[in-house]
N, C-alpha and C positions, 0 to 999 in steps of 0.2 A: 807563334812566330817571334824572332829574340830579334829586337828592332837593332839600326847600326848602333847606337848609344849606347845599350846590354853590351854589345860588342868590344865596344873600344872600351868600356868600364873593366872588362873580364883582362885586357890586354897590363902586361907587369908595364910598371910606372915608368919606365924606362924609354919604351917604346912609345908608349901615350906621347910623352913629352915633344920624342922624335915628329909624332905626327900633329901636333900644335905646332911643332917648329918649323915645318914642312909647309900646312897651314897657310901660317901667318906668310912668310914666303911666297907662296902662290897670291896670298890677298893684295901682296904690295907689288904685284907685277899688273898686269893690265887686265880688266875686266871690261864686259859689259853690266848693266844693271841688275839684267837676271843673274847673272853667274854669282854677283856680289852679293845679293838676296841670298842665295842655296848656299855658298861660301858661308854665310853667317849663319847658316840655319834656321832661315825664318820663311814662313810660306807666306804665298799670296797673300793669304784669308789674314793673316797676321800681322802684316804690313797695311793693309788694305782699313785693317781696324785700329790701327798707329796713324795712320793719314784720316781715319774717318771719310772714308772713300768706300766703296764697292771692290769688291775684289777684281771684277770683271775691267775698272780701271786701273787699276795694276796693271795688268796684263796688256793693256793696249799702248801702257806707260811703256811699258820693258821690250815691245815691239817698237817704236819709235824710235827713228835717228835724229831724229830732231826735236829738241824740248826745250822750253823756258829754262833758262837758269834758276829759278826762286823753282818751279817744281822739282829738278835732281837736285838742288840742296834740300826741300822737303825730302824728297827719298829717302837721301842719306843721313839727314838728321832719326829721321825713324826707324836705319838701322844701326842707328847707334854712333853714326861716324860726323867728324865735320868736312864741307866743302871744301878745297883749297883749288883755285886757278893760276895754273903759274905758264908762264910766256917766257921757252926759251931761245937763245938767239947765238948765233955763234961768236966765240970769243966773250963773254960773256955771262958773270953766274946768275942763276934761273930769277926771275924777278914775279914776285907773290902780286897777282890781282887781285885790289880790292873794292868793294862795295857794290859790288852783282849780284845780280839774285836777291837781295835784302830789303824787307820793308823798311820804310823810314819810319823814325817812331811818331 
């Protein structure tokens, strides 16, 4: 069976491109946690052993609407990305929150 990665390897360079740039696009509009995990291509078990966690905590993670701020910045540190909380307000350009989620050193 020729996995999706065979697939878009096989696709002319042209198109590949399109669909990185497509991609990237859909990652900077709005996710939830799973979607941005599958968006990145990284499974449970994968992240699960990037956190040093169980898989099966993942998954309880990624069902959750409600979570620590210091664990979805661990998330997203382990896929690869950083946190940013920004507070916007009208008439007013976006203002960056800082020092949540963060251990103190």
């Amino acid at each position: 069976m020729t996995t999706l990665q065979e697939k878009l390897g096989r696709l002319p360079a042209e198109r590949r491109k399109k669909i990185d740039e497509r991609t990237a696009q859909l990652m900077s509009e709005e996710m939830t946690i799973r979607e941005l995990r599958k968006a990145r291509r990284i499974t449970q078990a994968k992240l699960a052993k990037a956190l040093h966690v169980k898989q099966e905590q993942v998954s309880r993670i990624e069902k959750r609407t409600d979570l620590h701020i210091s664990t979805l910045r661990r998330q997203i540190e382990a896929l690869g990305g950083d946190l940013t909380i920004t507070a916007t307000f009208p008439n007013s350009a976006p203002i960056k929150i800082t020092g949540l989620g963060q251990l103190e050193a």
